[in-house]
PDB file of N, CA, C, O and CB in Angstrom:
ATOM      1  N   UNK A   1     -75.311 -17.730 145.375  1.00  0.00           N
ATOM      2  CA  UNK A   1     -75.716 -17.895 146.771  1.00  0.00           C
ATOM      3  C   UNK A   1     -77.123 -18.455 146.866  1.00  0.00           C
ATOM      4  O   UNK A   1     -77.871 -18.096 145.957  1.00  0.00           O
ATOM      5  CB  UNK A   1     -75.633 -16.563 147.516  1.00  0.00           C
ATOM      6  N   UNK A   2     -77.534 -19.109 147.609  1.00  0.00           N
ATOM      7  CA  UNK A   2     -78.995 -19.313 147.947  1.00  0.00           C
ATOM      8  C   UNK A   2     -79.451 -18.646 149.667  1.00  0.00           C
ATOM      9  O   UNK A   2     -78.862 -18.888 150.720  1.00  0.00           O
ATOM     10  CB  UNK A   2     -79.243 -21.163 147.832  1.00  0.00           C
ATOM     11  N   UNK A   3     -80.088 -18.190 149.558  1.00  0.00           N
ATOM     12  CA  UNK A   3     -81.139 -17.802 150.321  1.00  0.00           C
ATOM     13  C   UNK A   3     -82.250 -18.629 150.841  1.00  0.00           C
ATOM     14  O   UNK A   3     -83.122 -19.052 150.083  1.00  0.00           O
ATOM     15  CB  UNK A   3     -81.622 -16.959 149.714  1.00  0.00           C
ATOM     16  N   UNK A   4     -82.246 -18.989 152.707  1.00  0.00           N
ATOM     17  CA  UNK A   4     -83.790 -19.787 152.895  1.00  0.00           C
ATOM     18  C   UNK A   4     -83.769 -18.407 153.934  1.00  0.00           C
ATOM     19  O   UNK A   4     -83.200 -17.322 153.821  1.00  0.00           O
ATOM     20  CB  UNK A   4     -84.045 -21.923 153.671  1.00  0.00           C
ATOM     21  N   UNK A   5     -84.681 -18.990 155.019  1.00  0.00           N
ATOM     22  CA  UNK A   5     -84.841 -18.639 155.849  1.00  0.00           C
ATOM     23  C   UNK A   5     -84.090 -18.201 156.660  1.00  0.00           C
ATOM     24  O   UNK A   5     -84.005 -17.060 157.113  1.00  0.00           O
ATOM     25  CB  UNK A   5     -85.291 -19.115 156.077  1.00  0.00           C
ATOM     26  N   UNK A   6     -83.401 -19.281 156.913  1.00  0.00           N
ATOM     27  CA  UNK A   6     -82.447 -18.943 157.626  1.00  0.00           C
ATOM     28  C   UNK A   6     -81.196 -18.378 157.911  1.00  0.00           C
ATOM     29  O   UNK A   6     -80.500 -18.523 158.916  1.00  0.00           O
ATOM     30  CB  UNK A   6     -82.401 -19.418 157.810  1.00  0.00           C
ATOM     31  N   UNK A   7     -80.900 -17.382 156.391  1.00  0.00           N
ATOM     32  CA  UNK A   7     -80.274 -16.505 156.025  1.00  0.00           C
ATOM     33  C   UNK A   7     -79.562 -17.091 154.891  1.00  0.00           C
ATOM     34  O   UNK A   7     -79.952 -18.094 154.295  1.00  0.00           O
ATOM     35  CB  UNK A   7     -79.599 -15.953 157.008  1.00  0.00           C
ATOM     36  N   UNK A   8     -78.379 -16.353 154.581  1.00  0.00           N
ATOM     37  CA  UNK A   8     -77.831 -16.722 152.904  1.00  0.00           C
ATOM     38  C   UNK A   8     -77.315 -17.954 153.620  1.00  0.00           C
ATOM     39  O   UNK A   8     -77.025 -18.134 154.803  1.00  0.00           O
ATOM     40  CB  UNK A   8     -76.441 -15.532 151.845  1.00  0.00           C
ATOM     41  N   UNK A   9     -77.273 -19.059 152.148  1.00  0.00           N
ATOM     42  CA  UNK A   9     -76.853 -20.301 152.513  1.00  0.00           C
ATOM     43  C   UNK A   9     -76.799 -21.257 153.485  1.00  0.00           C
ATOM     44  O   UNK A   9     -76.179 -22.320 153.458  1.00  0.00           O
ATOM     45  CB  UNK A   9     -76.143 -20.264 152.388  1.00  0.00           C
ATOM     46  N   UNK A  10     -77.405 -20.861 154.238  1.00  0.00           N
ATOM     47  CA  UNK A  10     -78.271 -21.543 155.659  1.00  0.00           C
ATOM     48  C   UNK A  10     -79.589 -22.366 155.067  1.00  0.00           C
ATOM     49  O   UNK A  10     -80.773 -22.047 155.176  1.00  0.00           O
ATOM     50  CB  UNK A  10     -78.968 -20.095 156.894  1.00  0.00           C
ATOM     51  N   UNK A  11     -79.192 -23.167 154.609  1.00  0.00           N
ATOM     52  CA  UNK A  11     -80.693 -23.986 153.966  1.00  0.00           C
ATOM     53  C   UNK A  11     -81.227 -25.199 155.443  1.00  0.00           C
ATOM     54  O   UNK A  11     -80.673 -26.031 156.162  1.00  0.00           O
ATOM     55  CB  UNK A  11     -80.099 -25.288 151.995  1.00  0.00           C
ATOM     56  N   UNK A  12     -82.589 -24.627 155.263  1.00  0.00           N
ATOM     57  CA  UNK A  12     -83.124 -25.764 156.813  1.00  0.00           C
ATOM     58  C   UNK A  12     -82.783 -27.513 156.540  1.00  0.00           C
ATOM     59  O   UNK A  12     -82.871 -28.321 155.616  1.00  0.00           O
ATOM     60  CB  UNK A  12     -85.373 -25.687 157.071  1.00  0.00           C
ATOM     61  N   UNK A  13     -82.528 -27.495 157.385  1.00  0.00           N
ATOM     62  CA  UNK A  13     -81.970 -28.881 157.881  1.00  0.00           C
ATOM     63  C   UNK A  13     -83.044 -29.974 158.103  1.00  0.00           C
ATOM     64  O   UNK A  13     -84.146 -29.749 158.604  1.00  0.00           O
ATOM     65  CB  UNK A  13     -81.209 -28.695 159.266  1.00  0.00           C
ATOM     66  N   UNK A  14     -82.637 -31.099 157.707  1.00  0.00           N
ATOM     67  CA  UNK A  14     -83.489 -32.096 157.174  1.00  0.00           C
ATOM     68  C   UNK A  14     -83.186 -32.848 158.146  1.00  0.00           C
ATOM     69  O   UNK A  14     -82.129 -32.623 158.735  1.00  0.00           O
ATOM     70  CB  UNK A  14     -83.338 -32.644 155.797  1.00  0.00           C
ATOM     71  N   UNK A  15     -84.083 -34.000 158.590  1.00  0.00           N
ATOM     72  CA  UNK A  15     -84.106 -35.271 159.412  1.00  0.00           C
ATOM     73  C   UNK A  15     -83.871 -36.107 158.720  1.00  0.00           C
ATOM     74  O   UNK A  15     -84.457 -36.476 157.702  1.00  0.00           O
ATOM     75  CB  UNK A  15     -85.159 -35.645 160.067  1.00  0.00           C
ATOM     76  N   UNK A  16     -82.379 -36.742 159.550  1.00  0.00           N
ATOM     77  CA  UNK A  16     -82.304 -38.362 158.658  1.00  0.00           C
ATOM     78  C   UNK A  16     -83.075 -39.059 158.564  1.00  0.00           C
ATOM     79  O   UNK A  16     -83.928 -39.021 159.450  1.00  0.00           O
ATOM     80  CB  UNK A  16     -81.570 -39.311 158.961  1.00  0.00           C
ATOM     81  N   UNK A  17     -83.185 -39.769 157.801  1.00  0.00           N
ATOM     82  CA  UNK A  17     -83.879 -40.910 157.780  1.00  0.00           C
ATOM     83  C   UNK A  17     -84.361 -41.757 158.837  1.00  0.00           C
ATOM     84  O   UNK A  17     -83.442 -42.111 159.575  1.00  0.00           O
ATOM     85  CB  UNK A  17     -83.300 -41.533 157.173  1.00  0.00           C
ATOM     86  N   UNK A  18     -85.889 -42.357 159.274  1.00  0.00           N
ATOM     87  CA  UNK A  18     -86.240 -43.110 159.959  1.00  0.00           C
ATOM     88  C   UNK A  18     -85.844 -42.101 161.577  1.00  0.00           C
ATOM     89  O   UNK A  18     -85.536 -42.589 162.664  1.00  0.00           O
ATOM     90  CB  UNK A  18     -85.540 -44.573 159.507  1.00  0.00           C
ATOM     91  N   UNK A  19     -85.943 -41.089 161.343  1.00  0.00           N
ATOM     92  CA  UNK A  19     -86.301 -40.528 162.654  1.00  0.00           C
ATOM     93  C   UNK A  19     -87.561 -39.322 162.429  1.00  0.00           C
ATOM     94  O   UNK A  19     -87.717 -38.338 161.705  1.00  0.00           O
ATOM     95  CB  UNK A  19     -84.828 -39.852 163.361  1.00  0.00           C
ATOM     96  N   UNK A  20     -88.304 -39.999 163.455  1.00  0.00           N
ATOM     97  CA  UNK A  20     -89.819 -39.078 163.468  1.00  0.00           C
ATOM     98  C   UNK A  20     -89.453 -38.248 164.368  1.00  0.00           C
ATOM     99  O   UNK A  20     -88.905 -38.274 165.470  1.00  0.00           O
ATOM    100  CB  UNK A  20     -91.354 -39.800 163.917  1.00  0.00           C
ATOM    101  N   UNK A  21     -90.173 -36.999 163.160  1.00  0.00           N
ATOM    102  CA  UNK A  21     -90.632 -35.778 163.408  1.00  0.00           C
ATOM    103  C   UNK A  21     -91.649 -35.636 163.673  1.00  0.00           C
ATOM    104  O   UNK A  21     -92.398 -36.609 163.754  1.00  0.00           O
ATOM    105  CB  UNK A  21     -90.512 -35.084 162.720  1.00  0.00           C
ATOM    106  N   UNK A  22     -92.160 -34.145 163.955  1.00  0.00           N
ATOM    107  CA  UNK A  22     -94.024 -33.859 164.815  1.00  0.00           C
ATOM    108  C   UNK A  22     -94.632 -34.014 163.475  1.00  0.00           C
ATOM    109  O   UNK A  22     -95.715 -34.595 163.412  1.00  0.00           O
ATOM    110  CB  UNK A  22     -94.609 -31.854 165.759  1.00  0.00           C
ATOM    111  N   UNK A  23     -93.994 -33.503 162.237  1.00  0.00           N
ATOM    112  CA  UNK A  23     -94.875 -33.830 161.347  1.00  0.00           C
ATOM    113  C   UNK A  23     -95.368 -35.070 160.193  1.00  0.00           C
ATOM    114  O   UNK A  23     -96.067 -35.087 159.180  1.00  0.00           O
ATOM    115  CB  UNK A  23     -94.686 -33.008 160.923  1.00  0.00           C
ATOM    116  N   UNK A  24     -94.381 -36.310 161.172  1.00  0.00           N
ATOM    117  CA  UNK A  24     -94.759 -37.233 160.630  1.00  0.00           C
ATOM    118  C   UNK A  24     -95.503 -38.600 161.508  1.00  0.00           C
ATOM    119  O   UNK A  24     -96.010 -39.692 161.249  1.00  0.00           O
ATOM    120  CB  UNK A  24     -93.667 -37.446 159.947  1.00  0.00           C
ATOM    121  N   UNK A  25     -95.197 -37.751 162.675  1.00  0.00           N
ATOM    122  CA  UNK A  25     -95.642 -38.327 163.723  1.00  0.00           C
ATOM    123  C   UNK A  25     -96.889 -38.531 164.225  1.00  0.00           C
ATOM    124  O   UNK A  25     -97.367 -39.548 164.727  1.00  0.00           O
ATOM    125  CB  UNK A  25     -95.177 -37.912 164.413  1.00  0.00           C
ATOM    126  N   UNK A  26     -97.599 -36.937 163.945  1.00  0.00           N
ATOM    127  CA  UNK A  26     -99.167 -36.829 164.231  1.00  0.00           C
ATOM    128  C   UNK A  26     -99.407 -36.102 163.138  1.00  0.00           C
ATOM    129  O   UNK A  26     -98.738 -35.354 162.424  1.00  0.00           O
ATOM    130  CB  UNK A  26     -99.738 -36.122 165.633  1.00  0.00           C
ATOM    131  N   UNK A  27    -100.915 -36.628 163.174  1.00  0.00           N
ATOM    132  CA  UNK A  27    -101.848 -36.306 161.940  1.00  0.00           C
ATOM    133  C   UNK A  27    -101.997 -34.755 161.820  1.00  0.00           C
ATOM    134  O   UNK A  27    -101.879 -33.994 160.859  1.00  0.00           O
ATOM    135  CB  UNK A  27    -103.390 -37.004 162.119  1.00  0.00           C
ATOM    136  N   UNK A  28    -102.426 -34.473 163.689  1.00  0.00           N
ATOM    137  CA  UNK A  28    -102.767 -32.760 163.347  1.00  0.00           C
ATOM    138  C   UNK A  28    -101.576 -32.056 162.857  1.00  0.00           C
ATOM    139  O   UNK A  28    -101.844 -30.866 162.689  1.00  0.00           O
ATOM    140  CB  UNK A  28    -103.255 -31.832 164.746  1.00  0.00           C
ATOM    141  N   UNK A  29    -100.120 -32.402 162.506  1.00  0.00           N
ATOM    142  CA  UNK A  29     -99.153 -31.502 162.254  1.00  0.00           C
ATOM    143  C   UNK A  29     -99.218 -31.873 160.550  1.00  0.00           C
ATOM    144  O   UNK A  29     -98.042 -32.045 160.231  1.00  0.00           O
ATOM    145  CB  UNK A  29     -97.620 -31.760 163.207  1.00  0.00           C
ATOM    146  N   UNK A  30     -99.905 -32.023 159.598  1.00  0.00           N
ATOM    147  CA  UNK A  30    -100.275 -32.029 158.574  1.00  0.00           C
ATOM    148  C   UNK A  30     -99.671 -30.849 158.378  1.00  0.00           C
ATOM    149  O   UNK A  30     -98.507 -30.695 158.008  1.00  0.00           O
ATOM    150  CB  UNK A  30    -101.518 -32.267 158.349  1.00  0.00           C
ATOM    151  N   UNK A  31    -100.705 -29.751 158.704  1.00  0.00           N
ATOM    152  CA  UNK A  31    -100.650 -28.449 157.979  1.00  0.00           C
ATOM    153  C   UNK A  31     -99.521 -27.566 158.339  1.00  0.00           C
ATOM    154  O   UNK A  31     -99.340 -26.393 158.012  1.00  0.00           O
ATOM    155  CB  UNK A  31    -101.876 -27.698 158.201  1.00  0.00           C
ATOM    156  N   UNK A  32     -98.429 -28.738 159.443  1.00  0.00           N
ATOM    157  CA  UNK A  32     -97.275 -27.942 159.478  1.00  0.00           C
ATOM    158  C   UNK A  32     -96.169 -28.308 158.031  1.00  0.00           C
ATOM    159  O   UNK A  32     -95.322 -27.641 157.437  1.00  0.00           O
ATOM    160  CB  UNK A  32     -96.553 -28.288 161.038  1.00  0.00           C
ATOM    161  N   UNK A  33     -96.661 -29.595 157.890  1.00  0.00           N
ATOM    162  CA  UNK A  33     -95.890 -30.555 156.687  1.00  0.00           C
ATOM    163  C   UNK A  33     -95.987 -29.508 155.154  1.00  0.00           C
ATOM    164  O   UNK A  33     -95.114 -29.181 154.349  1.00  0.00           O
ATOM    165  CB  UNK A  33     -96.990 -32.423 156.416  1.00  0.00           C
ATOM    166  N   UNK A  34     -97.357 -29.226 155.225  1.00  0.00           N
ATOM    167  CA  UNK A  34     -97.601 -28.666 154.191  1.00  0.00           C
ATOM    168  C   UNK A  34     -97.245 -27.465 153.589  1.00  0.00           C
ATOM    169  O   UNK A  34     -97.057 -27.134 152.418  1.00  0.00           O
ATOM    170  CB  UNK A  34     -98.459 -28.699 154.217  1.00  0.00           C
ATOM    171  N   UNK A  35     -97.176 -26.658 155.079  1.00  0.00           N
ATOM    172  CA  UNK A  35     -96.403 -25.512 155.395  1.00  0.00           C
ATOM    173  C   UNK A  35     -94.875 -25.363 154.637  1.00  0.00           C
ATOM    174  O   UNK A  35     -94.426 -24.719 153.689  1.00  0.00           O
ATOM    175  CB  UNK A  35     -96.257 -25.563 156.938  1.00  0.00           C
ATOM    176  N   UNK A  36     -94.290 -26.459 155.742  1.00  0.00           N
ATOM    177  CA  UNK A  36     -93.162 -26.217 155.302  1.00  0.00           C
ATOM    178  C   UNK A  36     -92.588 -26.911 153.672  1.00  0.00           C
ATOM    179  O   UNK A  36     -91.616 -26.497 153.040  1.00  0.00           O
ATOM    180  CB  UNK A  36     -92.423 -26.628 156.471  1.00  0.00           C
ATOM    181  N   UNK A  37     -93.288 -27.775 153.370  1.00  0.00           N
ATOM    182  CA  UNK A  37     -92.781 -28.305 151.817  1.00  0.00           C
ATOM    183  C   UNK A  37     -92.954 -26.933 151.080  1.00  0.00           C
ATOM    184  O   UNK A  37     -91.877 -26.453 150.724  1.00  0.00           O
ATOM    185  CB  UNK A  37     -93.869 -29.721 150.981  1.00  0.00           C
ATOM    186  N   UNK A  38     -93.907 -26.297 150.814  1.00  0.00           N
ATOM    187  CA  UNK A  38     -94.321 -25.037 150.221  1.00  0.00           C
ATOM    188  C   UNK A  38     -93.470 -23.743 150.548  1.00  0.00           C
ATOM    189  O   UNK A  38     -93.289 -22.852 149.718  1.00  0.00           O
ATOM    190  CB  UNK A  38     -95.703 -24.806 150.644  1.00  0.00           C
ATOM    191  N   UNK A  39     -93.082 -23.728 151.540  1.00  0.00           N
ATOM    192  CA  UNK A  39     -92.285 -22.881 151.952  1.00  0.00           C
ATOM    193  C   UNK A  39     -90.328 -23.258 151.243  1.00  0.00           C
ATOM    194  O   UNK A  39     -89.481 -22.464 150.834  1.00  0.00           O
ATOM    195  CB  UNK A  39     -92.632 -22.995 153.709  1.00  0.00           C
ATOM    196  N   UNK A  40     -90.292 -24.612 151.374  1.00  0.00           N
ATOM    197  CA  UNK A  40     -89.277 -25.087 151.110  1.00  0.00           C
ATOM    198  C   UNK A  40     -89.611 -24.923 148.689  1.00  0.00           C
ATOM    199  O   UNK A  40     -88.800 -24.453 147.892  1.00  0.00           O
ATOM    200  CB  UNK A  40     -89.215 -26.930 152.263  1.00  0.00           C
ATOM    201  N   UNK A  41     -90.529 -25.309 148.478  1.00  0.00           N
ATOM    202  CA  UNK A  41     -90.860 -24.596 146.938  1.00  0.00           C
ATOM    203  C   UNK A  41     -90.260 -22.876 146.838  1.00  0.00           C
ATOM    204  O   UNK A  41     -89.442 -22.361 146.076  1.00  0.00           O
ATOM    205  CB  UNK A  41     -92.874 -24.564 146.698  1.00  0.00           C
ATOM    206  N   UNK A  42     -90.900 -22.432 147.723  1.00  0.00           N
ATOM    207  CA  UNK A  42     -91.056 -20.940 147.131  1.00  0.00           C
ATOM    208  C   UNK A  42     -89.216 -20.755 147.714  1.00  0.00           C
ATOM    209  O   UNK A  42     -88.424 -20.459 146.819  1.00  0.00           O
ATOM    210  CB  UNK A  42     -92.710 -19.611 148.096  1.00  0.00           C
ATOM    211  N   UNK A  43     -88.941 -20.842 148.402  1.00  0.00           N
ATOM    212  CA  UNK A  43     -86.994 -20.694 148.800  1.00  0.00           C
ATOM    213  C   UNK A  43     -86.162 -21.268 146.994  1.00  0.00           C
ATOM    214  O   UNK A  43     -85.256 -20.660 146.424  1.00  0.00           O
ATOM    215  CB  UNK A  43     -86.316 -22.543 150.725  1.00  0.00           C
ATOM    216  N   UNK A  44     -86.795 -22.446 146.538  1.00  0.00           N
ATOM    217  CA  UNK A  44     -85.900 -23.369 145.604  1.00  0.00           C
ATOM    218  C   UNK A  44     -86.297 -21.680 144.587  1.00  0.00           C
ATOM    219  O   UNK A  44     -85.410 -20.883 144.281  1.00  0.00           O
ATOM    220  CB  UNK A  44     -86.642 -25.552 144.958  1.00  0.00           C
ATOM    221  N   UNK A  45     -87.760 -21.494 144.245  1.00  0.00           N
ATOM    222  CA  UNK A  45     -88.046 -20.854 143.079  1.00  0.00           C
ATOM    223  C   UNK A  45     -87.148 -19.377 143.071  1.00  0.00           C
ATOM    224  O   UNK A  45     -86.590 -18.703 142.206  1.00  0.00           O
ATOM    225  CB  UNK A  45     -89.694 -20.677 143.001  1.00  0.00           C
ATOM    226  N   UNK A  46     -87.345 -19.291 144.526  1.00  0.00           N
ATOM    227  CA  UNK A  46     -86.604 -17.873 144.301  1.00  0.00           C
ATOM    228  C   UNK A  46     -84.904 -17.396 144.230  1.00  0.00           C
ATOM    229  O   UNK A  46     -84.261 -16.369 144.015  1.00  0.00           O
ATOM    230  CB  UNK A  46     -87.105 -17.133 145.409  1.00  0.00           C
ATOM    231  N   UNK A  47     -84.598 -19.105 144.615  1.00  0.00           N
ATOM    232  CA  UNK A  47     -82.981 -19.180 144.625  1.00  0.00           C
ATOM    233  C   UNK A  47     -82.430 -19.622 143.044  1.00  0.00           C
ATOM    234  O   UNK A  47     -81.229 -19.824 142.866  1.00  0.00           O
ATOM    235  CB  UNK A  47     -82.432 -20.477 145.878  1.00  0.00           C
ATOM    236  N   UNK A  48     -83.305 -19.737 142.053  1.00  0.00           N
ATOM    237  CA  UNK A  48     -83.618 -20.227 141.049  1.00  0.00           C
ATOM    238  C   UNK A  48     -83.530 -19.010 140.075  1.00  0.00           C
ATOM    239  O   UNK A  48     -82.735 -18.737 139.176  1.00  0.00           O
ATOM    240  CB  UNK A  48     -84.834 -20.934 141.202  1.00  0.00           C
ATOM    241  N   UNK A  49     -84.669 -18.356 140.593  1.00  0.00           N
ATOM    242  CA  UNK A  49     -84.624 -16.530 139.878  1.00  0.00           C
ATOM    243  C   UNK A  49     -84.052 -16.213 140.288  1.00  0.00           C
ATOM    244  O   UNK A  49     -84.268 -15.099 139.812  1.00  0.00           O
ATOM    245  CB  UNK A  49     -85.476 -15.415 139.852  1.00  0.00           C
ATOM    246  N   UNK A  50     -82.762 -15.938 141.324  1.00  0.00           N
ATOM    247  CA  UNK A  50     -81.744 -14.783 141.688  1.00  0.00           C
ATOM    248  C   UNK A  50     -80.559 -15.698 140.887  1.00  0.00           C
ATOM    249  O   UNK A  50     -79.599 -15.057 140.461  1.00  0.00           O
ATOM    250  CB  UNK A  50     -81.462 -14.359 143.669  1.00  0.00           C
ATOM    251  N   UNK A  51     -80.575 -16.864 140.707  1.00  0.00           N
ATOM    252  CA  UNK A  51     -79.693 -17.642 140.320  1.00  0.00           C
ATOM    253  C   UNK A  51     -79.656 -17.134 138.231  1.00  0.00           C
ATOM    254  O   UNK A  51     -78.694 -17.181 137.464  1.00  0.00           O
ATOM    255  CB  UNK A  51     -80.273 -19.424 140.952  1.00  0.00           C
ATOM    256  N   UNK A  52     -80.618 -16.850 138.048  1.00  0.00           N
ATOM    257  CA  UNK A  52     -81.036 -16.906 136.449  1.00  0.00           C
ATOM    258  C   UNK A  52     -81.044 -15.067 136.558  1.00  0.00           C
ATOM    259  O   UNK A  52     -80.925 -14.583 135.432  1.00  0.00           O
ATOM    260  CB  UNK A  52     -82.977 -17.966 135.931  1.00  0.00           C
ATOM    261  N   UNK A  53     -81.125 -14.320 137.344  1.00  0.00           N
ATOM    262  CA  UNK A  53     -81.297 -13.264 137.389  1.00  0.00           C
ATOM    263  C   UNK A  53     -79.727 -12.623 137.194  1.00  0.00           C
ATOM    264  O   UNK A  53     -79.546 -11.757 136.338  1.00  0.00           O
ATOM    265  CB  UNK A  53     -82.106 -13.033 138.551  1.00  0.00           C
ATOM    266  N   UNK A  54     -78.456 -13.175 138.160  1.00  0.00           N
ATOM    267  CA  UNK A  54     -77.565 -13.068 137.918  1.00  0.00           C
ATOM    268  C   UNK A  54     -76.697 -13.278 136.709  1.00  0.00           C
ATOM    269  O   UNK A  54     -75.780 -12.527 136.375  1.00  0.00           O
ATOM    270  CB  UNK A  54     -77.424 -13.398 138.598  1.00  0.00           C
ATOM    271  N   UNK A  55     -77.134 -14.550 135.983  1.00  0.00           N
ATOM    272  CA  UNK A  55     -76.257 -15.076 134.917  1.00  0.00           C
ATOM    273  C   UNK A  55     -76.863 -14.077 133.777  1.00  0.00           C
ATOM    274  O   UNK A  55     -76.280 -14.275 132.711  1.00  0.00           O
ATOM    275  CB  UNK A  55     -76.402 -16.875 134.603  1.00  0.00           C
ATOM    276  N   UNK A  56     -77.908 -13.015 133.683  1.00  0.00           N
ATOM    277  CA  UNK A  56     -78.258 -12.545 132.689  1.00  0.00           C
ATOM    278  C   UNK A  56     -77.657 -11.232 133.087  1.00  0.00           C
ATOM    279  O   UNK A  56     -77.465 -10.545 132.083  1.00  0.00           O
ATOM    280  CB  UNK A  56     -79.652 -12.722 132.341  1.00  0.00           C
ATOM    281  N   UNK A  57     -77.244 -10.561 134.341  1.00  0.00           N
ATOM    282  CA  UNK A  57     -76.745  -9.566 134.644  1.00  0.00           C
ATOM    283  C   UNK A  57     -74.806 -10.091 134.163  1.00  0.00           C
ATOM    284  O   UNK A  57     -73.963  -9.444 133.541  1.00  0.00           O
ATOM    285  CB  UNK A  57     -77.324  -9.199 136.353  1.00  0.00           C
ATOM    286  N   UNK A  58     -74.761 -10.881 134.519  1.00  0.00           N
ATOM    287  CA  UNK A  58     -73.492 -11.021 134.383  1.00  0.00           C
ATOM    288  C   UNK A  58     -72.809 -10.794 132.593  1.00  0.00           C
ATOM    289  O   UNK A  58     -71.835 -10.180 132.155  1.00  0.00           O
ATOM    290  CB  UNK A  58     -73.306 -12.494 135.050  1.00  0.00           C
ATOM    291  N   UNK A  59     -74.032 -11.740 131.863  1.00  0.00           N
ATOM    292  CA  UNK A  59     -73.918 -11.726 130.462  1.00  0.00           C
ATOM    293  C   UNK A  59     -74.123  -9.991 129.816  1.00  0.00           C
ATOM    294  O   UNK A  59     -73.517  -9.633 128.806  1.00  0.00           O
ATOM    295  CB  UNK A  59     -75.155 -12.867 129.899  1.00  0.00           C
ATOM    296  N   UNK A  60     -74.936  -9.180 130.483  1.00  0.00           N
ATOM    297  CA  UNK A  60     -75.659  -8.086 130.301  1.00  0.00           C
ATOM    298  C   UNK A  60     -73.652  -7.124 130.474  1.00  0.00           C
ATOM    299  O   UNK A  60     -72.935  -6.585 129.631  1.00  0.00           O
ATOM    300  CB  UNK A  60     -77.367  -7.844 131.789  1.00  0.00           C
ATOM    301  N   UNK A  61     -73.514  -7.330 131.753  1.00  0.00           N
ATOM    302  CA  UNK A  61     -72.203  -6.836 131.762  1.00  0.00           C
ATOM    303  C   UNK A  61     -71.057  -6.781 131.131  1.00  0.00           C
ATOM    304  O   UNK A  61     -70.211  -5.892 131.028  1.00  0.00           O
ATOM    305  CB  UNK A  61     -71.896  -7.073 132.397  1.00  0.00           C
ATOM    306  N   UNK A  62     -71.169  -8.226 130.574  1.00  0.00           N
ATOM    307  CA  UNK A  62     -69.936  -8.410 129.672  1.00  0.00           C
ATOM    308  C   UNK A  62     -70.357  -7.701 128.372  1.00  0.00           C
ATOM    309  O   UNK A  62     -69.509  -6.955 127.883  1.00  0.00           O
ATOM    310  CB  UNK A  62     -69.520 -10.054 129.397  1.00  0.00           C
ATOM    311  N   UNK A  63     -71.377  -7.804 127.825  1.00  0.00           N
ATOM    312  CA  UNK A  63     -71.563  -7.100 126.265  1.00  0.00           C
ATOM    313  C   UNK A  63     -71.333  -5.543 126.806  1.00  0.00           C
ATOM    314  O   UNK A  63     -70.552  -4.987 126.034  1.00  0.00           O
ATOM    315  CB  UNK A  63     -73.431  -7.391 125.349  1.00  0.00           C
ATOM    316  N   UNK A  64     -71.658  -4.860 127.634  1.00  0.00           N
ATOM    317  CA  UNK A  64     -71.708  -3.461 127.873  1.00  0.00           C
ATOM    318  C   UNK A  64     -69.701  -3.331 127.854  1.00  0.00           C
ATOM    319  O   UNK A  64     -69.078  -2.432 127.290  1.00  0.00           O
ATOM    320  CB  UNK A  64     -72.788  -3.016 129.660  1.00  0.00           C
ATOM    321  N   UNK A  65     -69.120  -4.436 128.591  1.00  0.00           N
ATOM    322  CA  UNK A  65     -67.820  -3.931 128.610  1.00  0.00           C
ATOM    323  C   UNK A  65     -66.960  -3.822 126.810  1.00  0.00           C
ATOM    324  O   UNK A  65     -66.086  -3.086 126.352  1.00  0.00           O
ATOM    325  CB  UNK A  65     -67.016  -5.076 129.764  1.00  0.00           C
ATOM    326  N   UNK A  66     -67.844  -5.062 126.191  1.00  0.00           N
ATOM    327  CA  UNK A  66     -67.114  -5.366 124.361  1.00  0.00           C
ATOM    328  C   UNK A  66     -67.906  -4.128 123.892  1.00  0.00           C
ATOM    329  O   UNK A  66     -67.612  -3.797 122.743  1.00  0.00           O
ATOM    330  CB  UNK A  66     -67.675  -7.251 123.189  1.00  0.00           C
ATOM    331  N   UNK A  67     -68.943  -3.274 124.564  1.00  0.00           N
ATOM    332  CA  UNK A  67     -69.575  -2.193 123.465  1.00  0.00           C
ATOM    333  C   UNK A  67     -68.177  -1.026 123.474  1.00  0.00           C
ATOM    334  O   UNK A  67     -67.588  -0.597 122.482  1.00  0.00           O
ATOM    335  CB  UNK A  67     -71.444  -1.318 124.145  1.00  0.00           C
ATOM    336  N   UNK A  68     -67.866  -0.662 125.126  1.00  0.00           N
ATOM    337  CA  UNK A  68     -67.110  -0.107 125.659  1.00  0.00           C
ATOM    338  C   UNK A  68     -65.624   0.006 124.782  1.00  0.00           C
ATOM    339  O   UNK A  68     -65.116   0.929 124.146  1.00  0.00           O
ATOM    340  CB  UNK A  68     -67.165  -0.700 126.867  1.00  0.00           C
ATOM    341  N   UNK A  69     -65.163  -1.503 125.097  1.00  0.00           N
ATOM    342  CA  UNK A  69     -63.593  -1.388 124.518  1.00  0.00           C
ATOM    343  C   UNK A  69     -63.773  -1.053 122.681  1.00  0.00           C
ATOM    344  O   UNK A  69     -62.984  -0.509 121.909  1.00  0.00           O
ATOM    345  CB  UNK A  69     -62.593  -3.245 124.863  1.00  0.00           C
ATOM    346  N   UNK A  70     -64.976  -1.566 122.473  1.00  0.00           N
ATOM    347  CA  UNK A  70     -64.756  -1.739 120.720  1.00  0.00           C
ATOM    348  C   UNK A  70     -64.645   0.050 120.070  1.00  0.00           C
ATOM    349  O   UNK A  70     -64.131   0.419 119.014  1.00  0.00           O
ATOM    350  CB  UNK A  70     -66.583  -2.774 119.835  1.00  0.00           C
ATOM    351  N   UNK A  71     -65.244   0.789 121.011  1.00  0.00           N
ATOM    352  CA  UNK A  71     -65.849   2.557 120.477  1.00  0.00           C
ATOM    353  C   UNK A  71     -64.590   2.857 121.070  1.00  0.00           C
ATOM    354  O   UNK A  71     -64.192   4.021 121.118  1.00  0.00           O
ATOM    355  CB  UNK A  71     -67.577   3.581 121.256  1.00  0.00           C
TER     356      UNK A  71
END
């Protein structure tokens, strides 16, 4: 699953191409640009670690079940 903001798998929605936005539009919305790219980083990193967090739980599970059947 990924996780943004806008709840599981709800990833924010992007502007097509060649249509201006406030933050490309005016200068003072910079620090909204900046905002949100960074914000849009820390969503990838953490969908990244729950993503890598799982596949080691999953692997973690399967050896606990071969300790299980083998005893």
């Amino acid at each position: 699953p990924n996780y943004g903001w806008n709840g599981q798998n709800q990833l924010p929605s992007s502007s097509p191409a060649g249509v201006v936005t406030d933050c490309n539009s005016d200068q003072a919305s910079c620090s909204c640009c900046l905002m949100q790219r960074k914000m849009q980083r820390m969503e990838q990193l953490f969908n990244s670690t729950v993503s890598e967090i799982s596949k080691q739980l999953a692997s973690s599970k399967t050896n606990i079940n071969s300790v299980k059947t083998s005893h």
